[in-house]
C-alpha positions as CSV (number, residue, x, y, z in Angstrom):
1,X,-0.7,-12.5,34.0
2,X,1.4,-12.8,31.0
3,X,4.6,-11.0,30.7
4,X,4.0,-8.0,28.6
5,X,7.0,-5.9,28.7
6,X,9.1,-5.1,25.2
7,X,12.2,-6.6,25.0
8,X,15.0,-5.9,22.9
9,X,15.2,-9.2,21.4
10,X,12.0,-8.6,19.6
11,X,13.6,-6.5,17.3
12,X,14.1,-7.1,13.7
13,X,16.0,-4.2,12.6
14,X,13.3,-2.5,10.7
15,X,12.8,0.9,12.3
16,X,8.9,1.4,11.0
17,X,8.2,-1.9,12.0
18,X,9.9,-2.6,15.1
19,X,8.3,1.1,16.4
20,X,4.6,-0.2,15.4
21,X,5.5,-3.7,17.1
22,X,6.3,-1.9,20.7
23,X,3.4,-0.2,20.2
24,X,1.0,-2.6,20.6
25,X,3.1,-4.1,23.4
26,X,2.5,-0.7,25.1
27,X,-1.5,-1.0,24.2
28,X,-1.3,-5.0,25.6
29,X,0.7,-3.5,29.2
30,X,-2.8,-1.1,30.0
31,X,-4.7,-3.8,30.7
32,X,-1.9,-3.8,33.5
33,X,-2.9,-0.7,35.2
34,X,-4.7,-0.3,38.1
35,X,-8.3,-0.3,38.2
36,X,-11.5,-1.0,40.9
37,X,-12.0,-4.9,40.8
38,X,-15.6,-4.3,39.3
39,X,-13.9,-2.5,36.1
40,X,-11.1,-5.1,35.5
41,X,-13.0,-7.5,33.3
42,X,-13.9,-4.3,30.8
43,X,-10.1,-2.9,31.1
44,X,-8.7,-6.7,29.7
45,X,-11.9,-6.1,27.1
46,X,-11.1,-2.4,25.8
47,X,-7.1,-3.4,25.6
48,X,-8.0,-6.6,23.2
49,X,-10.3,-4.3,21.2
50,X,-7.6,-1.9,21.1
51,X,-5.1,-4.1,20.1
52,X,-7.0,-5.8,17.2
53,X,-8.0,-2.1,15.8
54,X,-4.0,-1.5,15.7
55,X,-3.1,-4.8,14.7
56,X,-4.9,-4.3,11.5
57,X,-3.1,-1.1,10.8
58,X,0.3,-2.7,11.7
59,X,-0.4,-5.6,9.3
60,X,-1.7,-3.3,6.6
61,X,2.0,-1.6,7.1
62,X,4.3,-4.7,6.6
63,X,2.3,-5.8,4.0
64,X,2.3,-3.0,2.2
65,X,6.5,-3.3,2.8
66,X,6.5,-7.1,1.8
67,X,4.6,-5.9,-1.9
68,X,7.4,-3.2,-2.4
69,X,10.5,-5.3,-1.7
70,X,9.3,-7.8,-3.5
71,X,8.9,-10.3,-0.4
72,X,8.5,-13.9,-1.8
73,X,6.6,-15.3,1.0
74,X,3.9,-12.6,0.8
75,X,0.8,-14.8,0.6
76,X,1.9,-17.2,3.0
77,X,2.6,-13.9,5.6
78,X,-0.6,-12.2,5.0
79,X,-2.6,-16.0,5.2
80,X,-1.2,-16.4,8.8
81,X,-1.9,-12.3,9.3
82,X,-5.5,-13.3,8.7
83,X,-5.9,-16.3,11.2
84,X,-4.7,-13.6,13.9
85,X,-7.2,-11.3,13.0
86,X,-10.0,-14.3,13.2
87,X,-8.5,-15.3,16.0
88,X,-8.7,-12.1,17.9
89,X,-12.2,-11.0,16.7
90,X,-13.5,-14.5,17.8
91,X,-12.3,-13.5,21.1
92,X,-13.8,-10.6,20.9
93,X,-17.4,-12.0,20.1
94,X,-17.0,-14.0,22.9
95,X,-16.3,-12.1,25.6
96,X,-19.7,-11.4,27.0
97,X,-20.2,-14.9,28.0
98,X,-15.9,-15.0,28.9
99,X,-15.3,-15.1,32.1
100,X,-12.3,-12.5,34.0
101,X,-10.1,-15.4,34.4
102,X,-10.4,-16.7,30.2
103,X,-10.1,-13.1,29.6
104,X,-6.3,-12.8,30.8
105,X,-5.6,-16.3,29.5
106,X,-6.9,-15.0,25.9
107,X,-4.5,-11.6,25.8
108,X,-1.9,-13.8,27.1
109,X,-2.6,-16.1,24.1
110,X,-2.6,-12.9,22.0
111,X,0.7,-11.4,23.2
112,X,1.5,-14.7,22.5
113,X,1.3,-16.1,19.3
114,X,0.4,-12.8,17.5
115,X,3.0,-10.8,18.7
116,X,6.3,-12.7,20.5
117,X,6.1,-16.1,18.1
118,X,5.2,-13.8,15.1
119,X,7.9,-11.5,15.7
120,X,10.2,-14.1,16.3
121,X,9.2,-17.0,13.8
122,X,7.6,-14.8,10.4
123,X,9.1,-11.3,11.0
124,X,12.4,-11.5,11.3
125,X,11.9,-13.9,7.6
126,X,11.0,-9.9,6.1
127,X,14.3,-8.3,7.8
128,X,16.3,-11.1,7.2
129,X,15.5,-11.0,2.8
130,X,15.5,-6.8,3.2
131,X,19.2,-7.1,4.2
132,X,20.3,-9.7,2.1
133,X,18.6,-8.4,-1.2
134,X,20.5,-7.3,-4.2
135,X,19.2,-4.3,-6.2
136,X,16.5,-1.5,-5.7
137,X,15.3,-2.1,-2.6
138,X,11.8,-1.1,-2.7
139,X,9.9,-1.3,-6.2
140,X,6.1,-0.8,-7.3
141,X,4.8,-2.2,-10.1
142,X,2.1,-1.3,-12.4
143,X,0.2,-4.6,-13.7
144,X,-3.1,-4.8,-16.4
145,X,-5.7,-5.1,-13.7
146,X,-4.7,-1.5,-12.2
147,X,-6.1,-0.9,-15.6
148,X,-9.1,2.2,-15.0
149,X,-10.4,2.0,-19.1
150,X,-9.4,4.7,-19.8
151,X,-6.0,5.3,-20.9
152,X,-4.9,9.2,-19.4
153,X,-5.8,8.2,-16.2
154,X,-3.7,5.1,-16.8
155,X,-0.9,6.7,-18.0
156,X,-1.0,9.2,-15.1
157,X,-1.0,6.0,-13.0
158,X,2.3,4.5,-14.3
159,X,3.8,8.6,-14.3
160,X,3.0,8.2,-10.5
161,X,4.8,5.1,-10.3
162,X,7.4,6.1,-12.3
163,X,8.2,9.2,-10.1
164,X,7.7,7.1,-6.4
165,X,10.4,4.2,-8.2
166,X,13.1,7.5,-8.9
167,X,12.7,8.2,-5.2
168,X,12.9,4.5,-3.6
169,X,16.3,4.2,-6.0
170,X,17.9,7.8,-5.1
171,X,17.4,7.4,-1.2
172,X,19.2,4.4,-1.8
173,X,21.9,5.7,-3.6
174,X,22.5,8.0,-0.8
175,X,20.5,11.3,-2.2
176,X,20.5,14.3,0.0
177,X,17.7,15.4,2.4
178,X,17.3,18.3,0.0
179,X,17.2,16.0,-3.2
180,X,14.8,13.1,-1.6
181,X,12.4,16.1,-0.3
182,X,12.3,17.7,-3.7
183,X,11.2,14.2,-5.4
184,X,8.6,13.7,-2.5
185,X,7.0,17.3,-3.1
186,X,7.2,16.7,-7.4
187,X,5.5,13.1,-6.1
188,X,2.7,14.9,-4.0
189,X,2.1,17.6,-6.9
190,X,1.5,14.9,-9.1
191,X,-0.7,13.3,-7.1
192,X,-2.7,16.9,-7.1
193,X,-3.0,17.1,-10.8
194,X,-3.7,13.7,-11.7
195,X,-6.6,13.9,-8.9
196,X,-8.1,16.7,-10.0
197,X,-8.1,15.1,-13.4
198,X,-9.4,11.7,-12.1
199,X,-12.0,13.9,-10.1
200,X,-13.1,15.6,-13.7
201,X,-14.0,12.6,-15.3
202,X,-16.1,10.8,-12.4
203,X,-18.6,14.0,-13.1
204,X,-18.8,13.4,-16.5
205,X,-19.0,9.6,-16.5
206,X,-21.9,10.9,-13.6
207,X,-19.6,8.1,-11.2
208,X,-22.2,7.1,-8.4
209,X,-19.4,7.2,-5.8
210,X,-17.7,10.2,-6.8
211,X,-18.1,11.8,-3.1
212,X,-16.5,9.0,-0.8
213,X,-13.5,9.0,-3.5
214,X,-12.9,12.6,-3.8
215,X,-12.7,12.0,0.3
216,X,-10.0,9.4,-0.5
217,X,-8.0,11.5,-2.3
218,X,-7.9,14.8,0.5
219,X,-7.0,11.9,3.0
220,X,-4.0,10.7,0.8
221,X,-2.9,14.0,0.5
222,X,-3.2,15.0,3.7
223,X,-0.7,11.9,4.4
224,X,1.7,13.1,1.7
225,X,1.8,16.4,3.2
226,X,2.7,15.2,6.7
227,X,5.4,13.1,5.8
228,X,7.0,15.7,4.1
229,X,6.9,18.1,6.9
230,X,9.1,15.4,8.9
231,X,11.7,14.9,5.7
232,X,13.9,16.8,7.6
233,X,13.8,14.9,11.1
234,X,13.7,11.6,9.6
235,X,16.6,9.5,9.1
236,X,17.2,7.9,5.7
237,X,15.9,4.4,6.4
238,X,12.8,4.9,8.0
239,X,12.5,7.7,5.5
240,X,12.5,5.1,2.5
241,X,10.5,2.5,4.6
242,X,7.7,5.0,5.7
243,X,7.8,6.4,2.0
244,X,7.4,3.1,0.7
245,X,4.7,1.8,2.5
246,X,2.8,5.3,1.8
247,X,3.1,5.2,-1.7
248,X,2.1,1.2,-1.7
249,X,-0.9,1.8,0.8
250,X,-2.2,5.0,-0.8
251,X,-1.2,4.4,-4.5
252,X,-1.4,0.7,-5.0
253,X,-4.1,0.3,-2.8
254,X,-6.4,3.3,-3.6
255,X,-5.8,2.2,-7.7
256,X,-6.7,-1.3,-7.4
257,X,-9.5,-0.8,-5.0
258,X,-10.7,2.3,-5.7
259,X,-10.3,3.8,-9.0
260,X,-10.4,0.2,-10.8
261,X,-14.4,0.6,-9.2
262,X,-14.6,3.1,-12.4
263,X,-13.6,0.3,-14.9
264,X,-16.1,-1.4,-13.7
265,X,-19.4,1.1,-13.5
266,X,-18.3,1.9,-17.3
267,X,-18.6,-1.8,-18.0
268,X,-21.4,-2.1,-16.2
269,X,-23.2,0.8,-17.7
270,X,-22.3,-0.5,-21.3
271,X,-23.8,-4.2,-20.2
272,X,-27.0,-2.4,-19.5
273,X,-26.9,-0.2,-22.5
274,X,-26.1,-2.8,-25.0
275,X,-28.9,-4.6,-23.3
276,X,-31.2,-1.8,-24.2
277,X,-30.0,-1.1,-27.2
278,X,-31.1,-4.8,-27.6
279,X,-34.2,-4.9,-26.2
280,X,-35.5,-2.1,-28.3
């Protein structure tokens, strides 16, 4: 069987990174453990399951970190993220007809080429411009097609960027626990107010998916609200990394995928109005 133990010279100096990294070397080294011969085949099984499930997550993470530092190789990254992902869920489709022998040799190939070569060849690329890079460190940027339609929500958009921005540039400046846990908890009641705003106006546009977003937004806050219980206990680094990629996966994210849906049911709606409207 392949050699599945972390070493140290995976490590690429990024705190949030490198902890996600051993931790799907720690998923990959169950399928190590002892079990009856008649249960082996399903153990290798579960632990490729497992490790595409987090794999996902992972990549999620550092691209969410490429997009706030600004990485210039980001599409090619997240390309070769994808082919891993294919990759492994081919695997997976396959493995009722895989014999115990093919399964090994495919998380071997796994440990492989998505996790040792990757770490090695594309991931220390990410530390590598981090360290080197001149200026704010991490940055998120509002562009047109975060647009909603309609113009408070957009400006409360661009306040929330505004206030993440002031946070990524003071922890780098060297701001105090006290200071960077202050900006956080102004961040999160921001978020409150603008949500319960956003959450307003989906009633009285009558927005078909109101429920499943209103979920979104409890989840994100719920996220805020346990990262800033662990301000205290978290040194400055990580916290600006794990702040950074929170603000890009829940902010960024939830605005271009989510709440840019609203843009379009209000277009949508006016297509079949105007059609109406024509019609009668």
């Amino acid at each position: 069987m392949h050699e599945l133990a972390w070493k140290n010279e995976y490590l690429i100096g990024n705190p949030l990174i490198d902890k996600e990294h051993r931790h799907l070397f720690e998923i990959a080294a169950e399928s190590l453990k002892p079990v009856m011969p008649e249960e082996r085949k399903k153990k290798v099984r579960d632990t490729i399951i497992k490790l595409n499930d987090y794999m996902k997550v992972h990549f999620k993470d550092e691209e969410s970190l490429m997009r706030t530092i600004e990485y210039p190789f980001l599409k090619e990254h997240v390309r070769i993220h994808k082919q891993i992902i294919e990759t492994i869920q081919s695997m997976i489709g396959s493995l009722a007809t895989t014999s115990l022998k093919e399964f090994e040799k495919n998380l071997a190939f796994i440990i492989d080429s998505a996790l040792v070569r990757h770490i090695l060849e594309e991931d220390v690329k990410i530390q590598k411009f981090y360290d080197e890079k001149q200026g704010q460190r991490h940055v998120i940027h509002w562009t047109q097609d975060m647009s909603t339609g309609n113009e408070e929500l957009d400006n409360e958009h661009l306040k929330l960027f505004e206030i993440a921005n002031k946070t990524f540039a003071r922890s780098q400046e060297g701001a105090s626990k006290e200071e960077l846990e202050k900006l956080v908890n102004e961040l999160l009641a921001y978020f409150e107010a603008h949500f319960k705003h956003e959450e307003s106006y989906m009633q009285e546009i009558e927005y078909p998916h109101f429920q499943k977003h209103k979920e979104t937004h409890e989840k994100i806050l719920h996220k805020m609200k346990e990262f800033i219980k662990k301000i205290s206990i978290v040194d400055t680094k990580m916290f600006e990394i794990e702040l950074a990629v929170i603000v890009e996966r829940t902010v960024v994210e939830h605005i271009v995928r989510s709440d840019v849906r609203i843009r379009n049911f209000l277009k949508d709606n006016k297509m079949s109005l105007d059609l109406e409207n024509k019609e009668a």
